[in-house]
TIMI-2910 file (N, C-alpha, C, CB; in pm, 1 decimal, decimal comma, always signed):
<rs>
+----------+----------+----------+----------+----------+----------+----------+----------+----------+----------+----------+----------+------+
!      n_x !      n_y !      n_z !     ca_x !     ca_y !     ca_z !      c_x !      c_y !      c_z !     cb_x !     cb_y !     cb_z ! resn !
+----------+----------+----------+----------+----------+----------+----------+----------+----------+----------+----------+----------+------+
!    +85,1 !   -117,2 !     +0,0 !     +0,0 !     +0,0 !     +0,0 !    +89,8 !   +123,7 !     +0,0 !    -96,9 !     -0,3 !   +122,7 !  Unk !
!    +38,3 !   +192,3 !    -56,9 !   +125,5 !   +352,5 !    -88,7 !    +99,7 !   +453,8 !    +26,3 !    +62,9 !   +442,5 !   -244,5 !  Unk !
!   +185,9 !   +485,4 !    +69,8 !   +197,6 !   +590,1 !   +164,3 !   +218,1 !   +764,7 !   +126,7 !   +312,3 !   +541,3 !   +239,0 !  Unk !
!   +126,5 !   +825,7 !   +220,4 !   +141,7 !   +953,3 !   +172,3 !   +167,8 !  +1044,7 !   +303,9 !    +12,9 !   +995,4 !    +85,1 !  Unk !
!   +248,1 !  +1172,7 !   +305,4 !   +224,7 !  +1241,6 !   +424,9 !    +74,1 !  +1342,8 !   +367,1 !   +386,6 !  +1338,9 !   +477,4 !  Unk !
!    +54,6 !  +1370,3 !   +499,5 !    -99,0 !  +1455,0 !   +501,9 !    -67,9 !  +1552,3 !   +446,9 !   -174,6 !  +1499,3 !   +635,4 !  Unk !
!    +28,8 !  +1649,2 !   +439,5 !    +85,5 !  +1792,0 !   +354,7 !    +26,2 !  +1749,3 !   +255,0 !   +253,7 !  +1833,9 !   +325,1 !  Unk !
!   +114,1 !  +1601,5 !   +169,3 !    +79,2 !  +1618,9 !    +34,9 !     -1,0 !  +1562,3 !    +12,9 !   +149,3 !  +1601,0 !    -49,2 !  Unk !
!    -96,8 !  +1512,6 !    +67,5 !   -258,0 !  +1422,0 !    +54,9 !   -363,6 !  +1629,4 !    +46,8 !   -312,0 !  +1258,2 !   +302,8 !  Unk !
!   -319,2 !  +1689,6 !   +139,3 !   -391,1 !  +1808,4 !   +143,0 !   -331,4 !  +1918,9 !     +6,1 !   -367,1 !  +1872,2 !   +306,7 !  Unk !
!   -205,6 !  +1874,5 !    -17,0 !   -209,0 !  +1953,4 !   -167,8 !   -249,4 !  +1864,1 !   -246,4 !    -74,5 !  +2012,6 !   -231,3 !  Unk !
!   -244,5 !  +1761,7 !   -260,6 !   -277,1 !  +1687,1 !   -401,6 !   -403,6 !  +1600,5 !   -412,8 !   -160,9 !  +1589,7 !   -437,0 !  Unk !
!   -507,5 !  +1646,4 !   -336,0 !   -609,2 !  +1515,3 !   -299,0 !   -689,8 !  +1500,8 !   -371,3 !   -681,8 !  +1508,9 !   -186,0 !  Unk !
!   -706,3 !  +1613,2 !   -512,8 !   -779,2 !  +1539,6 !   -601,5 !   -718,9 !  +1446,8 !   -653,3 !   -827,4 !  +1601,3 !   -689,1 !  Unk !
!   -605,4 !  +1504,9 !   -672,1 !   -499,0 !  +1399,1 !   -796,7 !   -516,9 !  +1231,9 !   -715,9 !   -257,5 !  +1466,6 !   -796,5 !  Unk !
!   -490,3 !  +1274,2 !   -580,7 !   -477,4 !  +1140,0 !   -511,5 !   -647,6 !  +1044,8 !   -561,6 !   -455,5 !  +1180,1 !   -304,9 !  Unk !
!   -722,3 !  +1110,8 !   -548,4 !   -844,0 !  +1055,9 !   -536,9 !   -886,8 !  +1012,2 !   -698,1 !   -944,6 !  +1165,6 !   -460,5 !  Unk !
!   -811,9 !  +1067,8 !   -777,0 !   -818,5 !   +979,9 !   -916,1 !   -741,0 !   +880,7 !   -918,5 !   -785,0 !  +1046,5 !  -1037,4 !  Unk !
!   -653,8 !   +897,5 !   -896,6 !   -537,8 !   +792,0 !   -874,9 !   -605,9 !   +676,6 !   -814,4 !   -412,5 !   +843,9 !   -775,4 !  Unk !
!   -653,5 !   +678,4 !   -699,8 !   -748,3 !   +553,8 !   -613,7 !   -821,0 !   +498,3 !   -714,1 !   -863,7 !   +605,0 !   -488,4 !  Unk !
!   -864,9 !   +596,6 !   -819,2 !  -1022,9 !   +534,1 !   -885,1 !   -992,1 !   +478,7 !   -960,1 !  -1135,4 !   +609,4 !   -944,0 !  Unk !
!   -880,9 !   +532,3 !  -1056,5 !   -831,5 !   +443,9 !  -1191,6 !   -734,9 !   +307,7 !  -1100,5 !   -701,5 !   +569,7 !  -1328,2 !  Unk !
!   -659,7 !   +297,2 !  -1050,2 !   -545,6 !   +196,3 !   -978,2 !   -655,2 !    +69,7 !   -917,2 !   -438,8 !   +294,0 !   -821,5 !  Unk !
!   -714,5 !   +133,9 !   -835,5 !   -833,9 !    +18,8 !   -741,3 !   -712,7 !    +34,3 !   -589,8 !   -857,3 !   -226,9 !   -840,3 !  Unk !
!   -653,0 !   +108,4 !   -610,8 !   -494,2 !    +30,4 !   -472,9 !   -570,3 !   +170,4 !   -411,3 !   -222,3 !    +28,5 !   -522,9 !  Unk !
!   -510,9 !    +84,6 !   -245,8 !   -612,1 !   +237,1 !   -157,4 !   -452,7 !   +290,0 !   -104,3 !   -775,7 !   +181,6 !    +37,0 !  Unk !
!   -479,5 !   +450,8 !    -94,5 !   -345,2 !   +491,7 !     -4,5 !   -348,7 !   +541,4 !    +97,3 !   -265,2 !   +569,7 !    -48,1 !  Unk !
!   -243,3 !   +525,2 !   +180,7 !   -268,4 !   +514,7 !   +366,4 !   -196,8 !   +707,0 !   +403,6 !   -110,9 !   +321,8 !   +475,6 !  Unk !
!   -303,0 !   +756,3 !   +395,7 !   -215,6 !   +890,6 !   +476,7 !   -165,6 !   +892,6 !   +576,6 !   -270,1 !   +993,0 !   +506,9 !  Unk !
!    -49,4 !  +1004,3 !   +629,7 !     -1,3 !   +983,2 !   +755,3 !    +60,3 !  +1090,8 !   +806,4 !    +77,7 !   +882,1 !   +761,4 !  Unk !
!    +40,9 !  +1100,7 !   +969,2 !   +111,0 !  +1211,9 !   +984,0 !   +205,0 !  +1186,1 !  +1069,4 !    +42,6 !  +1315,8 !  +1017,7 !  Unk !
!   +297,0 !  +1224,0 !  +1069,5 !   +455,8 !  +1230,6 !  +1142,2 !   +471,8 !  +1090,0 !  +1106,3 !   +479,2 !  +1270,3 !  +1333,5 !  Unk !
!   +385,6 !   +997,7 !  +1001,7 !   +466,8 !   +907,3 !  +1040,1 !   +380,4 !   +723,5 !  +1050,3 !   +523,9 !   +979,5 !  +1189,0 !  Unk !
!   +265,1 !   +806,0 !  +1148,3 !   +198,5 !   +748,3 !  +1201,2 !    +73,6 !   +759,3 !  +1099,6 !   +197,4 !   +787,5 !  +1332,4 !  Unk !
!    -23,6 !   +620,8 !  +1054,5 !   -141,8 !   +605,6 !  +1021,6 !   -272,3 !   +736,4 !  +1048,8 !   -161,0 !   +482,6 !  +1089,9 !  Unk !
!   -297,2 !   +804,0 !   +952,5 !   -412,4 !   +927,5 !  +1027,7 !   -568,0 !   +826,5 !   +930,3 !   -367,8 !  +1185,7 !   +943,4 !  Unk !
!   -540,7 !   +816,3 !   +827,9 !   -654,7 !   +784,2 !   +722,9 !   -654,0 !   +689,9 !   +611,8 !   -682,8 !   +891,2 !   +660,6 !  Unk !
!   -725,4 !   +603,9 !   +532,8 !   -695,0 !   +495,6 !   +448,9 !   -766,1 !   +550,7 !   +345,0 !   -731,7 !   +351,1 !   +492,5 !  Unk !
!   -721,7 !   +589,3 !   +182,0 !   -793,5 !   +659,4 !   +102,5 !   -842,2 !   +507,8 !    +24,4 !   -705,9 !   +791,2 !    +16,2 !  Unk !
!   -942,3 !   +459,0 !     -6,8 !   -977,5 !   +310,8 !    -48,4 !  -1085,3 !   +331,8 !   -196,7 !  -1072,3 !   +219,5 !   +105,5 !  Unk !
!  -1058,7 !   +267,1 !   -256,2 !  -1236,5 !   +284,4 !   -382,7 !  -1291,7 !   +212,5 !   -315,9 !  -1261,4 !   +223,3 !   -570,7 !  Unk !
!  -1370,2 !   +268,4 !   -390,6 !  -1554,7 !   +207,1 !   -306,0 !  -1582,2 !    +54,1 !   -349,4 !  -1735,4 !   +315,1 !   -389,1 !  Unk !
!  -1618,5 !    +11,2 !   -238,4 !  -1641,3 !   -175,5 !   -274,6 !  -1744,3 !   -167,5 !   -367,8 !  -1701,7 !   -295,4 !   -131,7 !  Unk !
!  -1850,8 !   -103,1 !   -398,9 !  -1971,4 !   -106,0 !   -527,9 !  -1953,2 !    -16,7 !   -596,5 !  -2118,0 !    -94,1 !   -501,5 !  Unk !
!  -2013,3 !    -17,7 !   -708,0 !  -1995,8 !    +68,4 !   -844,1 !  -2157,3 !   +123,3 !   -753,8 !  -1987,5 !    -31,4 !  -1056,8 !  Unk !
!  -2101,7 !   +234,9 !   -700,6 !  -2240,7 !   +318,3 !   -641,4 !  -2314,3 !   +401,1 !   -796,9 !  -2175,8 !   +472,2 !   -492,4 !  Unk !
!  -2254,6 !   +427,3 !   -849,0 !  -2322,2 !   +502,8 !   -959,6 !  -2380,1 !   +399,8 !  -1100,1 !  -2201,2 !   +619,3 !  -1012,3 !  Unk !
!  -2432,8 !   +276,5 !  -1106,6 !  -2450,5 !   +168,7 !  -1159,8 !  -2585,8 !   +181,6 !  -1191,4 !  -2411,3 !    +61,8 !  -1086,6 !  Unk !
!  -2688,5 !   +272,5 !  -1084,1 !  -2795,3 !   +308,3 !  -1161,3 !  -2880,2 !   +390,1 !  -1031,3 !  -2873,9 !   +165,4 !  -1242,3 !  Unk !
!  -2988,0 !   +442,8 !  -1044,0 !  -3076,3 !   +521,5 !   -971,3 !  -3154,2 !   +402,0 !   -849,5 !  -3190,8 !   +601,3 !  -1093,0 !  Unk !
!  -3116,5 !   +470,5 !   -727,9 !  -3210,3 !   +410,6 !   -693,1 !  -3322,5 !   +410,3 !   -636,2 !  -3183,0 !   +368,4 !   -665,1 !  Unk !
!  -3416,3 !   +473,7 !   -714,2 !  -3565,4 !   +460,8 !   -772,5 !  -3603,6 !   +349,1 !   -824,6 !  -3595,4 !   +546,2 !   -871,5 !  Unk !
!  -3706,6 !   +261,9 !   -795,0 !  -3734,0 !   +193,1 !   -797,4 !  -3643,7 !    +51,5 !   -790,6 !  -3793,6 !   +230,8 !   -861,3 !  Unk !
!  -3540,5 !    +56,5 !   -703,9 !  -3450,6 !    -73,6 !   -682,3 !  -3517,0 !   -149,2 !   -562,9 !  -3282,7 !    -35,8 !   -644,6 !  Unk !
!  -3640,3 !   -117,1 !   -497,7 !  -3681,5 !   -205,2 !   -420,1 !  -3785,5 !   -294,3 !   -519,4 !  -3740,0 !   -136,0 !   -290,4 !  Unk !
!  -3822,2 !   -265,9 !   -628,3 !  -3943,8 !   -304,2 !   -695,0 !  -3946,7 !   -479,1 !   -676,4 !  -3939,0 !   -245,6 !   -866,2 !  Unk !
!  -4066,6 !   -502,6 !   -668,4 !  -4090,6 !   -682,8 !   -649,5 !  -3966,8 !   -705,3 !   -527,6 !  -4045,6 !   -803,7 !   -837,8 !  Unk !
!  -4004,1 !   -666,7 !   -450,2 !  -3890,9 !   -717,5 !   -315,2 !  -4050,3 !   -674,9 !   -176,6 !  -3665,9 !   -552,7 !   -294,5 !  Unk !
!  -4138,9 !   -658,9 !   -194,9 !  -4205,2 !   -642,2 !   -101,4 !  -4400,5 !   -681,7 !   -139,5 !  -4155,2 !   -490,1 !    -62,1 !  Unk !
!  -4453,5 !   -720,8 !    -49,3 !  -4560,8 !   -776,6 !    -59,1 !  -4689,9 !   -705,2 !    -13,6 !  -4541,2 !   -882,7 !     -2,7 !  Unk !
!  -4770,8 !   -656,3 !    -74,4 !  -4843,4 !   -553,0 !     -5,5 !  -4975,7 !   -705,4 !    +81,1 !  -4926,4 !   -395,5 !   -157,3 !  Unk !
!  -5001,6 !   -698,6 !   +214,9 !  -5061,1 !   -791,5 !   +307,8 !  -5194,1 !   -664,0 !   +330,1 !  -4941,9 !   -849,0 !   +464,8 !  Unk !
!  -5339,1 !   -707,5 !   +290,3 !  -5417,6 !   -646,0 !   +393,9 !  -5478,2 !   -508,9 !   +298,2 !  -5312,4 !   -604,9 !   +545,6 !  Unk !
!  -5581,3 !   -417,4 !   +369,2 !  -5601,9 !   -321,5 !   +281,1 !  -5536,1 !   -221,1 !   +362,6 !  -5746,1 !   -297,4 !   +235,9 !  Unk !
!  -5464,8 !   -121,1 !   +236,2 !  -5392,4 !    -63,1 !   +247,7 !  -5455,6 !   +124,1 !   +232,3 !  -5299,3 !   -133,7 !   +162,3 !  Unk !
!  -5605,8 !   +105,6 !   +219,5 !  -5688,9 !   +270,7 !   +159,0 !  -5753,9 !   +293,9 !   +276,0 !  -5821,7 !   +272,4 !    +10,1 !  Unk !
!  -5815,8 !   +187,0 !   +341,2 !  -5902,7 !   +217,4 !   +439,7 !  -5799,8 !   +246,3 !   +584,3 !  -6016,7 !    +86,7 !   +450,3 !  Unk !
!  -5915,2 !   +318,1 !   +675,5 !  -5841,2 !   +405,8 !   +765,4 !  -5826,2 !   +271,2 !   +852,7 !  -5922,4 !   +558,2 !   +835,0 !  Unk !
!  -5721,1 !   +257,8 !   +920,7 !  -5623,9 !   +174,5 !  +1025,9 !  -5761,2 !   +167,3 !  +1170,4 !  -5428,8 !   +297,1 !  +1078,3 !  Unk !
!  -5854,5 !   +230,5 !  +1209,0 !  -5943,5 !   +202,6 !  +1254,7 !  -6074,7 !   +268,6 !  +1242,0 !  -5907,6 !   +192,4 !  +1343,0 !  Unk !
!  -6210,1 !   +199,1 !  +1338,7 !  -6345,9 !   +244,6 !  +1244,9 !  -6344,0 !   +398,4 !  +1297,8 !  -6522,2 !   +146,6 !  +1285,3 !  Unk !
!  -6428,0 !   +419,8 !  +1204,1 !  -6514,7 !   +566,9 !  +1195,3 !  -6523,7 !   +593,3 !  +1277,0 !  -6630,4 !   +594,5 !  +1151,7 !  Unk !
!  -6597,1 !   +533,8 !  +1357,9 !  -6695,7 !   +538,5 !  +1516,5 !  -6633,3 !   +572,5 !  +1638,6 !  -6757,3 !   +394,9 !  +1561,9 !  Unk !
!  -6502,4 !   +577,4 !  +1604,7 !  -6378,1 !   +549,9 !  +1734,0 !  -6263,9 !   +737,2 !  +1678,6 !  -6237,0 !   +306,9 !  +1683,3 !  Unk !
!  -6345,1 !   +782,8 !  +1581,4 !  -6267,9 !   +963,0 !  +1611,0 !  -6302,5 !  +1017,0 !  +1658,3 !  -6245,6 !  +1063,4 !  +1541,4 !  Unk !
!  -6243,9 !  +1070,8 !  +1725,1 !  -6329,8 !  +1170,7 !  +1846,0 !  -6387,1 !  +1319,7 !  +1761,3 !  -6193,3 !  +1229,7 !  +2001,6 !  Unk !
!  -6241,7 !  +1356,5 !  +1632,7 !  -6261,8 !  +1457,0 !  +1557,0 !  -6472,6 !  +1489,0 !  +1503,2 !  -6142,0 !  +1409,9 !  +1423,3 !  Unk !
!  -6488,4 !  +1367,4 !  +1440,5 !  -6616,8 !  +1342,2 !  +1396,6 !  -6705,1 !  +1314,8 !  +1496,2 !  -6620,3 !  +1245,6 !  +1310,4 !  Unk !
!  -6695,3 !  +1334,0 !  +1617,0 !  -6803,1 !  +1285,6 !  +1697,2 !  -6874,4 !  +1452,5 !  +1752,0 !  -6732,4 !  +1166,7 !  +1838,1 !  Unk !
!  -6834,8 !  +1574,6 !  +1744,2 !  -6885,5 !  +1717,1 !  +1764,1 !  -6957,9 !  +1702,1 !  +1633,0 !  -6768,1 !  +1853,2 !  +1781,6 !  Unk !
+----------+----------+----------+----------+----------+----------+----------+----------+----------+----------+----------+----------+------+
</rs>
């Protein structure tokens, strides 16, 4: 894994952050020396598609779903 000090992770961090994307190799920033941060690509191709409608056919509608959750008779709103 490639090592960077934080100076030049903070001047160069776009460059760094293309570098991650095209390579796939993650690089370990550091300061004095010591481990501060792990720059890594992303385990999924997050941008692969919208997700709008990615739950579709994954759920079961059980029961009626229009009518009110209890009777009429039991609002207090409608009872004045």
């Amino acid at each position: 894994m490639k090592e960077m000090a934080i100076s030049e992770f903070k001047a160069k961090c776009l460059a760094v952050l293309d570098e991650v994307q095209k390579t796939k190799k993650p690089i370990l920033v550091t300061r004095f020396g010591k481990p501060v941060a792990e720059v890594i690509p992303p385990s999924a191709d997050v941008s692969s598609g919208s997700w709008i409608g990615s739950m579709k056919d994954s759920m079961k509608i059980l029961g009626d779903i229009v009518s009110p959750a209890s009777d009429e008779n039991e609002w207090e709103v409608l009872g004045d």
